[in-house]
NUKEVO-522344 format. One record per residue (C-alpha): z, x, y; residue number from 0. Coordinates in steps of 0.05 Angstrom, whole numbers. Each point is the difference from the previous one (the first is absolute). Example, Ala and Ser with C-alpha at 12.3 -4.5 7.8 and 13.67 -1.06 7.14 Angstrom:
! residues 2
Z  X  Y  loro
156  246  -90  0
-13  27  69  1
//
This chain:
! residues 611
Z  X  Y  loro
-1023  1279  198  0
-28  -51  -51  1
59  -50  12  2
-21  -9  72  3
-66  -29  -23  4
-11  -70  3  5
-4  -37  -61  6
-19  -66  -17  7
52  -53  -11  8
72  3  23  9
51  -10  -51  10
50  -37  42  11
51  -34  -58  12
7  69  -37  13
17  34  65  14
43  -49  20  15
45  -5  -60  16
2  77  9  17
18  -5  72  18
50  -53  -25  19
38  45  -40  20
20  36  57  21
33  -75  25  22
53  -4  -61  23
50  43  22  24
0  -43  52  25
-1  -70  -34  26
64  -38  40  27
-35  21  75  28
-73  -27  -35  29
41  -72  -32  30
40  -6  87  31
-67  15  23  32
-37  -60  -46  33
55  -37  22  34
-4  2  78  35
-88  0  -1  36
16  -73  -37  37
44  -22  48  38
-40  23  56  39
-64  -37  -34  40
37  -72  -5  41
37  12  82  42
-72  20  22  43
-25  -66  -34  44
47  -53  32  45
-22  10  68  46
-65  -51  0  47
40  -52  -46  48
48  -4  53  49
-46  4  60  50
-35  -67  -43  51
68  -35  -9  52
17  -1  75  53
-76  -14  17  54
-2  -66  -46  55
73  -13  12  56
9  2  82  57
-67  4  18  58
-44  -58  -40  59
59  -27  -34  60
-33  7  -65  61
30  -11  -60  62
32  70  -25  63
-3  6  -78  64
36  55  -40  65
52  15  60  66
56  41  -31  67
47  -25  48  68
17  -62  42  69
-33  9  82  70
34  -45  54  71
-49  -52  28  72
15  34  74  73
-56  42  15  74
46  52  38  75
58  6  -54  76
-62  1  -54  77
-41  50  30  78
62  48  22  79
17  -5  -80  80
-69  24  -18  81
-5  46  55  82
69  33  -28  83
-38  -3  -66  84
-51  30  21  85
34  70  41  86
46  11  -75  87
-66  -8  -32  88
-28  56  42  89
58  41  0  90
9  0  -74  91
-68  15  -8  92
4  62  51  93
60  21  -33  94
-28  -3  -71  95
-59  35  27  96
48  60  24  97
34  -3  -61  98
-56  7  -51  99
-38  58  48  100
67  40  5  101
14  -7  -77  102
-64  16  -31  103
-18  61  56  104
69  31  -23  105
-25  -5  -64  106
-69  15  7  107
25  69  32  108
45  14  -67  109
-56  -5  -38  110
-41  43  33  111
51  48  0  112
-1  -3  -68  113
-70  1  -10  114
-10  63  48  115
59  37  -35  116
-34  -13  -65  117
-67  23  31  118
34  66  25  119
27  15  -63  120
-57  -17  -44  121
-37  58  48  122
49  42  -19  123
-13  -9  -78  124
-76  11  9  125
-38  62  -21  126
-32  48  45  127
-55  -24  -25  128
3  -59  31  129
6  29  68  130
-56  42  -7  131
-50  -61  -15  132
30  -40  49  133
3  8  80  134
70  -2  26  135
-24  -41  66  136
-13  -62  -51  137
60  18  -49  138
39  -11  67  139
-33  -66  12  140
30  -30  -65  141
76  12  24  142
-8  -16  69  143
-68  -59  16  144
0  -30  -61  145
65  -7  -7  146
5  -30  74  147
-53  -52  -30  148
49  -15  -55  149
56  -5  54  150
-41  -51  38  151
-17  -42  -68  152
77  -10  -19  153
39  -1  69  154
-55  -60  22  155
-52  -16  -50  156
35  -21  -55  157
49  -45  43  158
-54  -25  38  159
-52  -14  -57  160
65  -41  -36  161
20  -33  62  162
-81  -25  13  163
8  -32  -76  164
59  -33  12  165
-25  -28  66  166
-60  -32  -24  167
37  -34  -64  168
47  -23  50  169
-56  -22  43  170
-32  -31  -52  171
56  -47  -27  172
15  -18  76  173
-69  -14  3  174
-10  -38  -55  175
62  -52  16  176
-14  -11  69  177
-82  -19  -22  178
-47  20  -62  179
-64  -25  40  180
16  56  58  181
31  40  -50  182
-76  3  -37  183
-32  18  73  184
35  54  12  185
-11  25  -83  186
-74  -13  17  187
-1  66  45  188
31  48  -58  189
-54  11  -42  190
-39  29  57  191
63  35  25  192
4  35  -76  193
-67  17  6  194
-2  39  67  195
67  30  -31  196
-34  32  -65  197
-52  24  44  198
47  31  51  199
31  31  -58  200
-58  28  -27  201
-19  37  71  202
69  22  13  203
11  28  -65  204
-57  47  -3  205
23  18  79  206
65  16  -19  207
-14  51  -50  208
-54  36  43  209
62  11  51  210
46  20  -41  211
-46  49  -24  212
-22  18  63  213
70  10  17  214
15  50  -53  215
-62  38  16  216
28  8  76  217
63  20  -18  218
-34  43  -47  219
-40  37  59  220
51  4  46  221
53  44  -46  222
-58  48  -25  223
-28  2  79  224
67  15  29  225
28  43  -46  226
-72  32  4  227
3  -3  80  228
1  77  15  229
-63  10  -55  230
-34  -61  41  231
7  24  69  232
-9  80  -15  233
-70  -20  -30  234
-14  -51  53  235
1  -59  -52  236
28  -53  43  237
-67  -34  14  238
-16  -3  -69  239
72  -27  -18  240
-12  -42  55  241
-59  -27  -34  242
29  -6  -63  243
60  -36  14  244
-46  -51  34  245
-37  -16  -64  246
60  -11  -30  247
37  -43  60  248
-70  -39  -1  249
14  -25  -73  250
63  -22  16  251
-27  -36  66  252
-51  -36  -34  253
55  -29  -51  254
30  -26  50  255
-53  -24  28  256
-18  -41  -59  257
76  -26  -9  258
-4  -16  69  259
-59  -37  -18  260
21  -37  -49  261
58  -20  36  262
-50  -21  50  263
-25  -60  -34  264
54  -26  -39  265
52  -13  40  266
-64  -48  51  267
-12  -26  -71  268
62  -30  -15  269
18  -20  73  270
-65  -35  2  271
16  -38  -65  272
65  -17  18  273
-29  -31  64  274
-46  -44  -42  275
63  -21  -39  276
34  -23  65  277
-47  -39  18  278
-9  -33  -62  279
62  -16  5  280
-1  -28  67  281
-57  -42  -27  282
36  -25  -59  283
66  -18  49  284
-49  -29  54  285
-16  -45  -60  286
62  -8  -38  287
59  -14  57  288
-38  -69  22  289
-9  -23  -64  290
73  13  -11  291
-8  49  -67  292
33  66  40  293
40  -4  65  294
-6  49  60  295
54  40  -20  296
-29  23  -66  297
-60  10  30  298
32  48  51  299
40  40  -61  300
-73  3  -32  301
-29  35  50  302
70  47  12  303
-2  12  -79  304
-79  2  2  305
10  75  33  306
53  11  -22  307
-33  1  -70  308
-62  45  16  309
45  50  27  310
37  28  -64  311
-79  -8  -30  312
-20  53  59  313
73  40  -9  314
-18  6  -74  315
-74  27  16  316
33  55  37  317
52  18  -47  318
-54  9  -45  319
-22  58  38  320
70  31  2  321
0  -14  -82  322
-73  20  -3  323
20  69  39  324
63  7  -31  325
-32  -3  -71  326
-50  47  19  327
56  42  16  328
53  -9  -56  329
-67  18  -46  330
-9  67  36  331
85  12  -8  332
-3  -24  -74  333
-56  43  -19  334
55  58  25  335
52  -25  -30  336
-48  -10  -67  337
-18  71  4  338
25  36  -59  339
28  71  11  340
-51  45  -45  341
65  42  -6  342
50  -36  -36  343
73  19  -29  344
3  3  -78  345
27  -60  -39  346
51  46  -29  347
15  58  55  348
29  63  -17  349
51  41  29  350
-31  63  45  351
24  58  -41  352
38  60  31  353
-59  53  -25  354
-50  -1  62  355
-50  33  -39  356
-72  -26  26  357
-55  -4  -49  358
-70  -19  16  359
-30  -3  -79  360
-87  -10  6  361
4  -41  62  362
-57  -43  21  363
0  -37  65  364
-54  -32  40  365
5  -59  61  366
-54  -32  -19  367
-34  -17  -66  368
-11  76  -26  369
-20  37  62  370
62  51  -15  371
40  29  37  372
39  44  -48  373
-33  21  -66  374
41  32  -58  375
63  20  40  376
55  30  -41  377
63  44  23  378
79  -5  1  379
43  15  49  380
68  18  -27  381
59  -18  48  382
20  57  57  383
-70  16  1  384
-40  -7  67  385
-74  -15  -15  386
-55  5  51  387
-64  -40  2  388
-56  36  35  389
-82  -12  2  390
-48  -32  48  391
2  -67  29  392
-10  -55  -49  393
16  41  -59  394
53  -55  -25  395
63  34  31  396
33  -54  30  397
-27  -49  -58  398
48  44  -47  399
73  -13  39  400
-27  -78  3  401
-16  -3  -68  402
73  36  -18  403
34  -58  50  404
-40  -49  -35  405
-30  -33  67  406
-64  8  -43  407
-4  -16  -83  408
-43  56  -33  409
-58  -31  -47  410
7  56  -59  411
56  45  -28  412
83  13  29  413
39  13  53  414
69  20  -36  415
64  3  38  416
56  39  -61  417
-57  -19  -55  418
3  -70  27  419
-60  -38  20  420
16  -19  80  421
-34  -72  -19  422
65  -13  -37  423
48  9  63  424
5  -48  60  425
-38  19  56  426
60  7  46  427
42  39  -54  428
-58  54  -4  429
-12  2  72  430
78  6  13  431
-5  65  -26  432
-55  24  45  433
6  13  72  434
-73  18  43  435
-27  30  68  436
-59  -18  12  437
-60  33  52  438
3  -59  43  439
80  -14  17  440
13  -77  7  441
55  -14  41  442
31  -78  18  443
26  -24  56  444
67  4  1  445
39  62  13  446
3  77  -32  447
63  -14  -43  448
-41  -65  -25  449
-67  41  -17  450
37  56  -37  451
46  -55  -41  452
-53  -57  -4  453
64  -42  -13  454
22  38  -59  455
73  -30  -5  456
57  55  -4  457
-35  59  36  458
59  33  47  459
-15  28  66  460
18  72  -30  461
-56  -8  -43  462
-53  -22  48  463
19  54  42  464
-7  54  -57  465
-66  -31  -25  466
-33  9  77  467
45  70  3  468
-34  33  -66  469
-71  -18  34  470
18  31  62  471
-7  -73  34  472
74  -3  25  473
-9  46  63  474
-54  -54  22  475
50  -51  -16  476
53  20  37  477
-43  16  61  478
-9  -84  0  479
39  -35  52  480
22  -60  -58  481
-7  51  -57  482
-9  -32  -67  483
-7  -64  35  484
-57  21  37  485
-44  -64  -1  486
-71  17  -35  487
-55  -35  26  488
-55  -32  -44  489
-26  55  -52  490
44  41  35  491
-45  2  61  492
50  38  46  493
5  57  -45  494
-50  65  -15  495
-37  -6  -63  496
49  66  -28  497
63  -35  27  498
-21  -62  -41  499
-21  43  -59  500
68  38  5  501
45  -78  -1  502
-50  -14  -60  503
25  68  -33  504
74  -30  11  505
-16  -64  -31  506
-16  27  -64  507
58  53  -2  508
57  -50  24  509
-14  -39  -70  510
-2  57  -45  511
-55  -7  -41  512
-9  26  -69  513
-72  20  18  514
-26  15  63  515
-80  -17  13  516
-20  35  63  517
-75  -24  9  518
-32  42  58  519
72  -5  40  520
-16  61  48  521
-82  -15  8  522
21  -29  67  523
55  31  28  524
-10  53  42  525
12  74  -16  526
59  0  39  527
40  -52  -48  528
-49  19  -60  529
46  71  5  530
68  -48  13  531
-21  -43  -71  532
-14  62  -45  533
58  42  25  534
28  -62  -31  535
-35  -12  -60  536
30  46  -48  537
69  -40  15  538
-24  -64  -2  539
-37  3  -68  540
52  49  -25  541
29  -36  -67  542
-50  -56  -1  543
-79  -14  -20  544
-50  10  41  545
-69  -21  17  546
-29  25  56  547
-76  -20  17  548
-27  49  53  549
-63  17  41  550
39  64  37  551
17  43  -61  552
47  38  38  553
56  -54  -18  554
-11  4  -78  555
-11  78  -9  556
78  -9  -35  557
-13  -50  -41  558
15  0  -74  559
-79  -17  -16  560
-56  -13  30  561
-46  -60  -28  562
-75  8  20  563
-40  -71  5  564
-77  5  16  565
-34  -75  -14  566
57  -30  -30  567
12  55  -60  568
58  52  -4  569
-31  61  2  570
40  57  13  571
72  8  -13  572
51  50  6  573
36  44  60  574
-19  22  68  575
-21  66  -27  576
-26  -25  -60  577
-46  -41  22  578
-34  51  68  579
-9  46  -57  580
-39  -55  -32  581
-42  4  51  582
-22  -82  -7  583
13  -60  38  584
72  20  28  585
-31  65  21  586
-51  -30  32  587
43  -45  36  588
43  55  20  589
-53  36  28  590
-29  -51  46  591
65  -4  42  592
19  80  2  593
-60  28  -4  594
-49  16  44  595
-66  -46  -10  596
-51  61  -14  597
45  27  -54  598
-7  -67  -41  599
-48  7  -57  600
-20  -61  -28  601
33  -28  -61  602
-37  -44  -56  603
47  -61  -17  604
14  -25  -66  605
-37  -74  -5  606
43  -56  -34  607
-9  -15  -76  608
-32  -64  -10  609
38  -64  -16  610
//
């Protein structure tokens, strides 16, 4: 997928005022959270200014400028004052600590709910399109990694890159009271610091999008290799899997490798240059307490406040990771979001009417650019009639019943629904009309009652139980220990292919659909249930439309008409009779699957009129 490729330069401030967005609802946790991370900033800084009162105050008996209140002159009253001092300053600062973290996770988690909600339903408005281009392994990676990235950037990143500013101002002003001349050593070191910084950030940019990538590839491989694992171990694949998964697990080793690398030399870097800054300073005191321009104990807060300040410098170095990797994320879950629905609603929607009539008027339709699918395809289908689709595979059978649900737009001529263009209804309006089985059944996990209602509110239990009774599936049913509450395992793995093709045959019947789309329903049941489903069938489209796409022509012999595709145009049209008379496509069709092999003659096909 192209969004997984790296690019060249991160746009952190536009993500982040995206991501921020997602903060506002949120604004009064945000404003107590700002509040406790200053706090916690000026406790955290009183600790050396007090250790450098009681050093110059009991210890040299120094003279103690800027006091903010009056010591006694005996040492053990003095130093138990400071040392009180001292345990509230710690314990405010631990408790402002909790604070802050417990505040801003809670709402770092209410976010992301929000953000994976919107995520989830944002899927849900996407084309089918969109799925087809796009594997599902890396579509999951978007609600589930990234979004864990995201988590990561606002339950500790933010905080912590905001508490790391307001620790160095503060460290700064103390700084610059207690001495500009040590104050200046210590600045000295930042340049260099910055420097190893941008170049850190550099490495661990590029690093961080190679994983992430790497990630979605993985996830990527594992859901097409395990929902592929029967097809990988019945042709002895594994070895080959094997070796591809490692090509891909390699790319993700060596980004880490190189993170790891980077991570490597920085964090030496700055230690090292922090050392040299110590003993600078330990110079400069050696020189300054005997000629009487600093005394011992400012020294001694120097070199406390000294590490103190090259720590939130290496703290924000590795928050830039976490905002480096979370911006490589929130780009990837933007450029979802972004992605506009190539099906969209009209500006002014009209009411579905109550005439069903289906009209396909010169219908052009192709999946990409103009290599067609359908050419030139025009019919009606008036309502009560049931219409089948026959012809060989990849005729465009299947393409039609998308086209009339409008997962797909056509690129030339109608689809009418009562004389009315199906571009000017909602999606979900014309859809609500429709209800489909499809030659694959898709069952959720969940139970049978949930699969056959799919949470459609007001459904009774009589009804469920007539829906599975007019497909025959009600004898299985009741043969259940928990019945409709039978639990259904993932794609209804506990269940035979025609027992989950027989709860998909439910589904559609419970809602009562206007039109009925039955796309290759019986191809894989077997002929055992394939007899159950058309003993059935002249009930269950009784009074409604029909569609019924079918490889066993057995099923559609009944049918109202017969539609004839052969390379995307209609062909033949007209009755069962009609059309073996014919003797053309349907015939032929007919003939491969009741006749015996030596009595087929070969039959010239018509070839498709050019574009």
């Amino acid at each position: 997928m192209q969004a997984d490729e790296p690019k060249g330069k991160l746009y952190d401030g536009q993500m982040l005022r995206r991501l921020a967005v997602y903060l506002k609802p949120y604004k009064a946790s945000v404003a107590g959270t700002l509040v406790l991370v200053t706090l916690h900033g000026l406790f955290d800084s009183l600790g050396p200014l007090l250790t450098r009162y009681a050093v110059d105050r009991y210890f040299t008996h120094s003279p103690v400028s800027n006091l903010p209140f009056a010591l006694p002159a005996d040492p053990y009253n003095g130093l138990t004052i400071l040392t009180i001092a001292y345990l509230t300053v710690v314990i405010l600062t631990l408790l402002s600590e909790f604070g802050m973290t417990l505040l801003m996770n809670r709402t770092a988690q209410h976010a992301m709910f929000d953000l994976r909600r919107d995520l989830f339903t944002h899927l849900h408005r996407l084309d089918i399109a969109y799925f087809d281009r796009n594997p599902i392994g890396r579509i999951v990676t978007r609600v589930t990694s990234d979004v864990d990235m995201l988590n990561e950037l606002f339950s500790s990143g933010f905080v912590a890159i905001l508490g790391d500013l307001l620790m160095l101002l503060w460290l700064l002003a103390i700084l610059l009271s207690l001495s500009p001349g040590m104050t200046l050593i210590v600045l000295a070191a930042t340049p260099l610091v910055f420097a190893a910084t941008m170049r850190f950030r550099t490495e661990v940019a590029s690093s961080n999008r190679r994983i992430r990538t790497a990630v979605a590839a993985i996830n990527s491989f594992l859901q097409e290799h395990i929902n592929g694992i029967a097809i990988v171990q019945l042709f002895n694949r594994e070895a080959r899997s094997r070796s591809d998964f490692a090509r891909i697990n390699r790319e993700h080793t060596d980004a880490y490798k190189d993170s790891i690398h980077a991570y490597g030399w920085f964090y030496p870097i700055v230690e090292f240059l922090g050392m040299i800054t110590l003993a600078a300073l330990l110079v400069y005191g050696g020189v300054s307490i005997p000629a009487g321009t600093a005394s011992l104990g400012t020294v001694v807060a120097f070199f406390q406040y000294a590490i103190r300040f090259f720590r939130p410098i290496q703290d924000l170095s590795e928050k830039y990771n976490v905002l480096q990797a979370a911006s490589a994320a929130s780009e990837r879950i933007f450029q979802l979001l972004d992605t506009v629905p190539a099906i969209q609603p009209p500006a002014t929607p009209q009411a579905v009417p109550q005439d069903t009539t289906i009209t396909f008027e010169n219908v052009w339709f192709a999946y990409k650019d103009e290599e067609w699918i359908l050419r030139d395809i025009s019919f009606t289908i008036r309502p009560g009639e049931t219409v089948a689709i026959v012809g060989h595979t990849g005729a465009g059978k299947t393409t039609l019943t998308n086209l009339l649900l409008r997962f797909y737009d056509i690129q030339r001529g109608s689809i009418k629904l009562g004389g009315i263009d199906i571009r000017q209804f909602r999606p979900e309006d014309l859809r609500a009309l429709f209800a489909i089985v499809l030659q694959d059944p898709w069952l959720f996990t969940g139970d049978i009652r949930s699969n056959i209602t799919l949470g459609t509110p007001g459904l009774s239990e009589a009804q469920i139980r007539q829906a599975a009774e007019r497909v025959n599936l009600l004898p299985f049913i009741d043969q259940l220990p928990s019945g409709l509450s039978e639990p259904v395992a993932e794609r209804g793995a506990n269940f035979s292919t025609g027992q989950k093709q027989l709860i998909s045959f439910a589904r559609a019947l419970v809602h009562e659909p206007s039109v009925l789309i039955l796309d290759e329903a019986t191809s894989s049941v077997d002929t055992d249930t394939e007899l159950r489903i058309r003993d059935a069938q002249r009930e269950l489209l009784a009074g409604r439309t029909a569609i019924v796409i079918a490889h066993r022509l057995s099923t559609i012999q009944s049918a109202t008409r017969i539609m004839a595709l052969h390379k995307g145009q209609l062909i033949e049209s007209g009755s069962h009779a009609e059309l073996i008379a014919l003797g053309g496509i349907y015939w032929r069709l007919y003939e491969l699957q009741y006749a015996q092999p030596a009595t087929i003659s070969p039959l010239p096909l018509p070839e498709p009129s050019p574009s």
